[in-house]
KOLMAR-705763 format. One record per residue (C-alpha): residue number from 0; residue in one letter; chain; x, y, z. Coordinates in nm, 2 decimals. Example, Ala and Ser with C-alpha at 12.3 -4.5 7.8 and 13.67 -1.06 7.14 Angstrom:
- 0:A:A:1.23:-0.45:0.78
- 1:S:A:1.37:-0.11:0.71
END
This chain:
- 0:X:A:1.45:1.47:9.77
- 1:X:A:1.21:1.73:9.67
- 2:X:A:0.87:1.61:9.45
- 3:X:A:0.88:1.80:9.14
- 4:X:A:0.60:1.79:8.86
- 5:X:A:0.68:1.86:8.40
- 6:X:A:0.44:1.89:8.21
- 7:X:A:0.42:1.84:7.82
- 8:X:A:0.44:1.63:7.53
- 9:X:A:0.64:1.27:7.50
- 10:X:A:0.69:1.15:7.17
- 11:X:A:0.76:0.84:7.01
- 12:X:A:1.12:0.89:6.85
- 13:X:A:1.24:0.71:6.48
- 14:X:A:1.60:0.76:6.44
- 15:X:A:1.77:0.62:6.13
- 16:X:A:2.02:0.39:6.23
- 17:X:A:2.39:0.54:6.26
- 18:X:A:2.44:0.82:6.07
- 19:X:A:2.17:0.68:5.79
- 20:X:A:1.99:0.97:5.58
- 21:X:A:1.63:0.96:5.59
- 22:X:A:1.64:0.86:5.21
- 23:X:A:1.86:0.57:5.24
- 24:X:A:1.73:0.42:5.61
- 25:X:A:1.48:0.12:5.57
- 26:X:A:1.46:0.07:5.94
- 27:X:A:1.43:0.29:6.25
- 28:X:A:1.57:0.28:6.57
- 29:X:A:1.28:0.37:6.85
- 30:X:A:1.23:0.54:7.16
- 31:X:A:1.04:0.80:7.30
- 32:X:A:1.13:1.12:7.41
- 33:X:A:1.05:1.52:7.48
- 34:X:A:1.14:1.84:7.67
- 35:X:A:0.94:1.79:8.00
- 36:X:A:1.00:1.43:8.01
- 37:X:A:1.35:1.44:7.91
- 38:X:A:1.38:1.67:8.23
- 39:X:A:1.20:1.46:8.45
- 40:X:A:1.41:1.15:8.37
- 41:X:A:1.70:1.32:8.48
- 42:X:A:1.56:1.44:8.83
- 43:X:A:1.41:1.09:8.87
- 44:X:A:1.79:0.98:8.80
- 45:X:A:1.91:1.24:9.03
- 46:X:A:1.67:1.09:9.35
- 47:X:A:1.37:1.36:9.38
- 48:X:A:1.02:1.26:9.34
- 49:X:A:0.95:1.32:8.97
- 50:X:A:0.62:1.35:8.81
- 51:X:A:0.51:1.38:8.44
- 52:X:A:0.23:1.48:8.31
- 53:X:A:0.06:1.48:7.97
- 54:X:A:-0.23:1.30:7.79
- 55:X:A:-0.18:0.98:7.60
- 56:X:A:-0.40:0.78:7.38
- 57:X:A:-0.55:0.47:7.61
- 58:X:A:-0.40:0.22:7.32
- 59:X:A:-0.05:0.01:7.33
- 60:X:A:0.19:0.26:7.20
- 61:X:A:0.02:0.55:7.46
- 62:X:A:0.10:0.25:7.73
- 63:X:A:0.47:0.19:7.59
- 64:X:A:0.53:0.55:7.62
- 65:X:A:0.40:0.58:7.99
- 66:X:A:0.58:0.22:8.02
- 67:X:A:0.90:0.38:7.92
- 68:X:A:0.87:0.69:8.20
- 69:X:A:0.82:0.42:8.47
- 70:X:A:1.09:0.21:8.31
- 71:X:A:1.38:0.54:8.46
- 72:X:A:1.19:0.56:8.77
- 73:X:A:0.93:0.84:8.67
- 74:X:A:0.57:0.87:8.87
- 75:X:A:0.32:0.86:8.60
- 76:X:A:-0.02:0.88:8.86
- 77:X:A:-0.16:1.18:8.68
- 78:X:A:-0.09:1.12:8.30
- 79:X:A:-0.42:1.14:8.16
- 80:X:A:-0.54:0.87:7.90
- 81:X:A:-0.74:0.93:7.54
- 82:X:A:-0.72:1.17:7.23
- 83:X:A:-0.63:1.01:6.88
- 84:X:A:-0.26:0.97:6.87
- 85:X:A:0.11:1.03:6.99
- 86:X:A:0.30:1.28:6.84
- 87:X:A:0.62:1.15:6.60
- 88:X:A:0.94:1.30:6.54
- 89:X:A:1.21:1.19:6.29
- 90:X:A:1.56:1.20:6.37
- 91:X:A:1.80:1.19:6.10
- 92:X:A:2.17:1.24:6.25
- 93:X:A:2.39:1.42:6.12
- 94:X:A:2.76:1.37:6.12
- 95:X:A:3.07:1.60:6.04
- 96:X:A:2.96:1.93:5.77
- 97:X:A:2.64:1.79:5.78
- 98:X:A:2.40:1.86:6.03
- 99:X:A:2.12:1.65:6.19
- 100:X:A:1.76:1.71:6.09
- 101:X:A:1.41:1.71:6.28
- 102:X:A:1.10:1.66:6.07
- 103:X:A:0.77:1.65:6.32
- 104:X:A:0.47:1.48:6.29
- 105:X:A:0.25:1.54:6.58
- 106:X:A:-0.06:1.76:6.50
- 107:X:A:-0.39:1.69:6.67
- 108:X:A:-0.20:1.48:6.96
- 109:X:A:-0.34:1.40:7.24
- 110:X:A:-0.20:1.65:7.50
- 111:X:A:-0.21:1.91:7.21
- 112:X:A:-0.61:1.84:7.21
- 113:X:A:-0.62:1.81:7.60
- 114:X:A:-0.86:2.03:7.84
- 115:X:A:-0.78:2.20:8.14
- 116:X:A:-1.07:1.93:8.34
- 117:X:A:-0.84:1.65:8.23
- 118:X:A:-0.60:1.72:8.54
- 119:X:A:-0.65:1.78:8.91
- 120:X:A:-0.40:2.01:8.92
- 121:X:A:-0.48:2.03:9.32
- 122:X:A:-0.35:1.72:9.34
- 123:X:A:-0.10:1.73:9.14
- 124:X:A:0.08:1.99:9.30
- 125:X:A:0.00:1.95:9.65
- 126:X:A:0.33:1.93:9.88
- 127:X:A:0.54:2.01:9.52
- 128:X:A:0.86:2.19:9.55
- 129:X:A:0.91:2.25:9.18
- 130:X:A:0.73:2.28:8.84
- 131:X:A:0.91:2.30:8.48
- 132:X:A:0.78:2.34:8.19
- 133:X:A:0.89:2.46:7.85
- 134:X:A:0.80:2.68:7.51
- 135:X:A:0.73:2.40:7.33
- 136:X:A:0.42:2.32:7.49
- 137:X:A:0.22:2.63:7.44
- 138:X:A:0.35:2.64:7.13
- 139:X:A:0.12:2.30:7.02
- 140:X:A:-0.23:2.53:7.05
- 141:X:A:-0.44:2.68:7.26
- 142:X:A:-0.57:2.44:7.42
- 143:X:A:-0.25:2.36:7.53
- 144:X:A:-0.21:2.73:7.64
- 145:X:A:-0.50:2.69:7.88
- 146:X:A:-0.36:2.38:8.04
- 147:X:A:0.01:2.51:8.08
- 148:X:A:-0.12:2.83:8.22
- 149:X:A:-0.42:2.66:8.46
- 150:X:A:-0.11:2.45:8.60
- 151:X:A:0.13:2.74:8.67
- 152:X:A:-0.18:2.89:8.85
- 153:X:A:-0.19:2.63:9.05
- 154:X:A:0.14:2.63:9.09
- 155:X:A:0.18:2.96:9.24
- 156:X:A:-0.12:2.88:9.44
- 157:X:A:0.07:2.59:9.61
- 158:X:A:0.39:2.85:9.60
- 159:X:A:0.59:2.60:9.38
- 160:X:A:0.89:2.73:9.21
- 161:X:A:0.86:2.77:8.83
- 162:X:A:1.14:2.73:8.56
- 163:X:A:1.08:2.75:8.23
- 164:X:A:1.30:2.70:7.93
- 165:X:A:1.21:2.92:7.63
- 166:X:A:1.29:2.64:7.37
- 167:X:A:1.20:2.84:7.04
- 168:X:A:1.06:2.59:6.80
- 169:X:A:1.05:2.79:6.44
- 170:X:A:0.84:2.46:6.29
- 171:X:A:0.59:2.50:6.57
- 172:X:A:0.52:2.88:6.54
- 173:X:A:0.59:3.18:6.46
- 174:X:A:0.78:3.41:6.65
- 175:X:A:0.52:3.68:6.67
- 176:X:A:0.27:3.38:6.80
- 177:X:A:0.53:3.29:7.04
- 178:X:A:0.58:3.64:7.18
- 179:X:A:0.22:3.71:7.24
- 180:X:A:0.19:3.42:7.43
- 181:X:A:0.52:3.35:7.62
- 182:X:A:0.54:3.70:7.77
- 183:X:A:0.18:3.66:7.94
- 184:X:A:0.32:3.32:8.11
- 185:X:A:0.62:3.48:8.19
- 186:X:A:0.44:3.65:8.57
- 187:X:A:0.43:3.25:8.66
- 188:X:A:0.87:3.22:8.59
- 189:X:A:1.14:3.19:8.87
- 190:X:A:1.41:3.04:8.66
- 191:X:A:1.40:3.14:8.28
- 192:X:A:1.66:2.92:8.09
- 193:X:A:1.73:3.01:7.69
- 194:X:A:1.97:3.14:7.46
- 195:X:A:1.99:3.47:7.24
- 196:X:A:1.76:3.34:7.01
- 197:X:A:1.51:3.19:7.26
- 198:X:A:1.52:3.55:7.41
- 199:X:A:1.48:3.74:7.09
- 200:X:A:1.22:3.48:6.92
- 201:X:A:1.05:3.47:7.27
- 202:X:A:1.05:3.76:7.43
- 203:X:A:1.17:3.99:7.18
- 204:X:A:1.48:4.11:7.36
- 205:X:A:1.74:4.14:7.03
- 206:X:A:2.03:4.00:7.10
- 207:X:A:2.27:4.29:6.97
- 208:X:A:2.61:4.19:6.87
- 209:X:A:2.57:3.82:6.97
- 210:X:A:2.65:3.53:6.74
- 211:X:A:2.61:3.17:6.85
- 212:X:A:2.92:3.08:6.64
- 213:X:A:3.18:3.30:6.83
- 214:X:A:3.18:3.14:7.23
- 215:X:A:3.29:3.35:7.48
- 216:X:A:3.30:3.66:7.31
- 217:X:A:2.89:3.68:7.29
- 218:X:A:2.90:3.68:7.69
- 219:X:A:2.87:4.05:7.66
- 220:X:A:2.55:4.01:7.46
- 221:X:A:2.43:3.74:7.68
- 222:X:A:2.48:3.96:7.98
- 223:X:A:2.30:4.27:7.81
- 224:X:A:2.00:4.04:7.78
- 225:X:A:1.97:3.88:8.06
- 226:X:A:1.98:4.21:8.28
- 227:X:A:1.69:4.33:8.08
- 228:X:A:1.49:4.03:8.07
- 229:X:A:1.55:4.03:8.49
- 230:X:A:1.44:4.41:8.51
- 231:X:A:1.10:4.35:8.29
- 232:X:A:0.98:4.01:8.46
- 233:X:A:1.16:4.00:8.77
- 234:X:A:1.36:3.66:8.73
- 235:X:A:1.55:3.51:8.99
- 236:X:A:1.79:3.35:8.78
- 237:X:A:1.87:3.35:8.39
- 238:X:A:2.07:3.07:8.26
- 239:X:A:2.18:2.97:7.93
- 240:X:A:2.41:2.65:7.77
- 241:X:A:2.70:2.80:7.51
- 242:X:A:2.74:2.55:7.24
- 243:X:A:3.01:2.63:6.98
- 244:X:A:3.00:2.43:6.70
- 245:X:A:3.29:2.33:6.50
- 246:X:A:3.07:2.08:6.35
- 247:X:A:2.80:1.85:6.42
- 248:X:A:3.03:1.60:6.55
- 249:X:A:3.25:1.84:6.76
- 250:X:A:3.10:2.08:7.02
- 251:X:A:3.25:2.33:7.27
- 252:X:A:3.02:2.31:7.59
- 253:X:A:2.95:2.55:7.91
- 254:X:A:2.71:2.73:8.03
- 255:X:A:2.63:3.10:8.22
- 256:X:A:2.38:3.24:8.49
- 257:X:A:2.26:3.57:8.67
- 258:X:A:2.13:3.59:8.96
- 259:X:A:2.04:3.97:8.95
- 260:X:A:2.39:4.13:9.09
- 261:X:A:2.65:3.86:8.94
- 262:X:A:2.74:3.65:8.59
- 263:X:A:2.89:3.31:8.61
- 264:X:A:3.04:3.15:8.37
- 265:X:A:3.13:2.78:8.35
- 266:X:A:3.41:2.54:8.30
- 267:X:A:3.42:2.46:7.92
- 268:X:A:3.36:2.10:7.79
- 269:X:A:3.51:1.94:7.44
- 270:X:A:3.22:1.72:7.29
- 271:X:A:3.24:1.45:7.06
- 272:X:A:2.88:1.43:7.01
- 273:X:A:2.68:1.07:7.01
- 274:X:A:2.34:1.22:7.04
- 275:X:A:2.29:1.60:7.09
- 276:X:A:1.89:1.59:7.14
- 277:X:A:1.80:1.62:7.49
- 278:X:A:2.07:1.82:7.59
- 279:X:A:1.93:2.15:7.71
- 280:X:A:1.68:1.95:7.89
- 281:X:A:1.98:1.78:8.07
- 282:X:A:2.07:2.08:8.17
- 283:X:A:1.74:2.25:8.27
- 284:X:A:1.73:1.91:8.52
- 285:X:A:2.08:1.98:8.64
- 286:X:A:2.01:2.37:8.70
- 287:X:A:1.69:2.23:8.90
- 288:X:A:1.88:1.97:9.12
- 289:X:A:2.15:2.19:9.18
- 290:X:A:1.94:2.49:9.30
- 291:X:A:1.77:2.26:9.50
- 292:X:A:2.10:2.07:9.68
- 293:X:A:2.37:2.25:9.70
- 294:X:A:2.29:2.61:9.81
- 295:X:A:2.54:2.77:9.58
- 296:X:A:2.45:2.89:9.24
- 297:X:A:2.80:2.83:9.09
- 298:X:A:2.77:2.50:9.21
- 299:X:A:2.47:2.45:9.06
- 300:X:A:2.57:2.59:8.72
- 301:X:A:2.89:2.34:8.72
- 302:X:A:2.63:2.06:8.79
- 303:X:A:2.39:2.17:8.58
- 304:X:A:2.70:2.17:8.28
- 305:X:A:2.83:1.89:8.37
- 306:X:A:2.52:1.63:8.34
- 307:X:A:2.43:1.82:8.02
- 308:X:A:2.78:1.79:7.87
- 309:X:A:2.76:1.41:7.97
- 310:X:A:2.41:1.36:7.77
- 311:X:A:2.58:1.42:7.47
- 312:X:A:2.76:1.10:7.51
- 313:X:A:2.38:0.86:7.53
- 314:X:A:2.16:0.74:7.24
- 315:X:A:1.81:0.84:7.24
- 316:X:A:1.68:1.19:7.43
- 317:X:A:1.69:1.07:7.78
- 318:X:A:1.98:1.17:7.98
- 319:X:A:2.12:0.83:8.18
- 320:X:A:2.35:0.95:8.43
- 321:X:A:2.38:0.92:8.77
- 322:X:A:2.49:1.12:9.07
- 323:X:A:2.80:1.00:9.10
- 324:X:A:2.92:1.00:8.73
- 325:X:A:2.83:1.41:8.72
- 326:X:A:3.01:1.46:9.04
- 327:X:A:3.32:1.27:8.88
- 328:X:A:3.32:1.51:8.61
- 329:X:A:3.25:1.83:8.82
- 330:X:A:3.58:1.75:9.01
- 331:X:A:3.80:1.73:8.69
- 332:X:A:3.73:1.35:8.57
- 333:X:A:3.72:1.41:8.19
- 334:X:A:3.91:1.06:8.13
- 335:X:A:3.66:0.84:8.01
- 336:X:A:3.93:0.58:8.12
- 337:X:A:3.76:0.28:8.18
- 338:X:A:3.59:0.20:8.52
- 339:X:A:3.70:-0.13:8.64
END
């Protein structure tokens, strides 16, 4: 399997128990959890060489964190250690006509304060296949900025493929920040994975006559889109997950990619949601592997769906699935009968 390096931010995770609202909840479930490490979980679930890397404070909860990559089977050599603190998010889950809610707590964090002389990206990306990162970490500063973009350098100095999943955070920055920033790192991309509003918010490519609530009759939009943003950075493949959401508990699922000449769109998933958070990175991991292994790009979307649609079945933001169990569901399995 291939050796494939995220970088970004972990964070430690409190979730009110259940379906709890944050003003009711005297207790918190914990994990820890983010976009680059979410991915790399996967792939180090999937069999490839997976690397993380970040900055963490050198005290007991930056060491639980780096514990908890190693824990799924994640290399952790070239996490850096200081800075003040790890970021927090609060999860507050939502459940029917109500929706979940995010509220962040991680200015000043460590990889948010971390310099470019922190990481040997030489090392890091020598004999690497693959390198993923997302918006969300340029999005934390400018320091940041110069470590993402001193790694993709390296990473196209090493001619490692890039993907890159546009993950608009509103909370972060603004989209006129995001924009000024995300189109300069955009020479670096391969694989650019987002939705309209990742595009538009992003990129700036406006969306048209899509709407997120109407499924498969925004794939016109989505195609529009993704042509242009192919013919302006020069992409080799756009993807995107479809969610339709008939309410937080109850999702419609699939996904669609270009390659430059051809759209495909996936087999569609019903989702009765445990834990949404994490899923896009499920699939971002699933894209990866499945470009990687099976020399077909439907095939790879169908994988790429199917481990994402599965995520929304686990607790916490990691996706804990194996080979086997997305294969199942790839072939038709959609059961869940009981595996005796």
């Amino acid at each position: 399997m291939a050796k494939i390096v995220t970088l970004g931010e972990i964070m430690l995770r409190l979730s009110t128990p259940g379906y709890q609202r944050f003003v009711q909840t005297q207790s918190f479930d914990v994990v820890f959890g983010g976009g680059e490490a979410n991915v790399a979980v996967s792939l180090a679930n999937f069999g490839h060489e997976a690397y993380y890397v970040t900055k963490l404070p050198k005290h007991e909860i930056g060491e639980a964190a780096i514990n908890y990559l190693r824990r799924f089977g994640v290399k952790t050599d070239f996490i850096a250690r200081g800075g003040e603190r790890i970021g927090i998010y609060y999860l507050e889950t939502g459940a029917s006509m109500r929706p979940s809610k995010v509220i962040y707590d991680r200015a000043h964090s460590a990889i948010a304060e971390a310099n470019i002389d922190d990481f040997d990206f030489d090392s890091i990306f020598a004999n690497a296949t693959w390198f993923h990162w997302s918006g969300i970490t340029p999005a934390l500063g400018e320091k940041a900025q110069k470590v993402l973009e001193a790694a993709l350098k390296a990473a196209k100095r090493y001619n490692v493929s890039v993907s890159c999943d546009l993950n608009y955070r509103k909370k972060l920055w603004t989209s006129e920040q995001a924009q000024k920033v995300m189109t300069n790192l955009m020479k670096y991309v391969d694989v650019c994975i987002g939705n309209e509003e990742d595009a538009e918010k992003c990129l700036g490519f406006k969306p048209g006559k899509t709407d997120v609530t109407k499924g498969e009759l925004e794939l016109t939009g989505y195609q529009e889109i993704f042509k242009q943003m192919v013919d302006r950075f020069g992409f080799k493949y756009v993807a995107t997950t479809l969610r339709e959401s008939h309410s937080a508990s109850d999702n419609t699922w699939s996904a669609l990619i270009y390659d430059g000449q051809d759209f495909y769109h996936s087999r569609k998933y019903d989702i009765r949601i445990v834990d949404r958070v994490g899923s896009g990175d499920a699939f971002s991991a699933g894209l990866i592997h499945g470009l990687l292994t099976k020399g077909d790009v439907k095939q790879a979307l169908e994988f790429a769906v199917a481990a994402s649609a599965l995520k929304h079945t686990i607790p916490g933001d990691f996706n804990l699935v194996s080979l086997e169990e997305v294969e199942t569901l790839v072939k038709g399995d959609a059961s869940g009968r009981v595996q005796r």
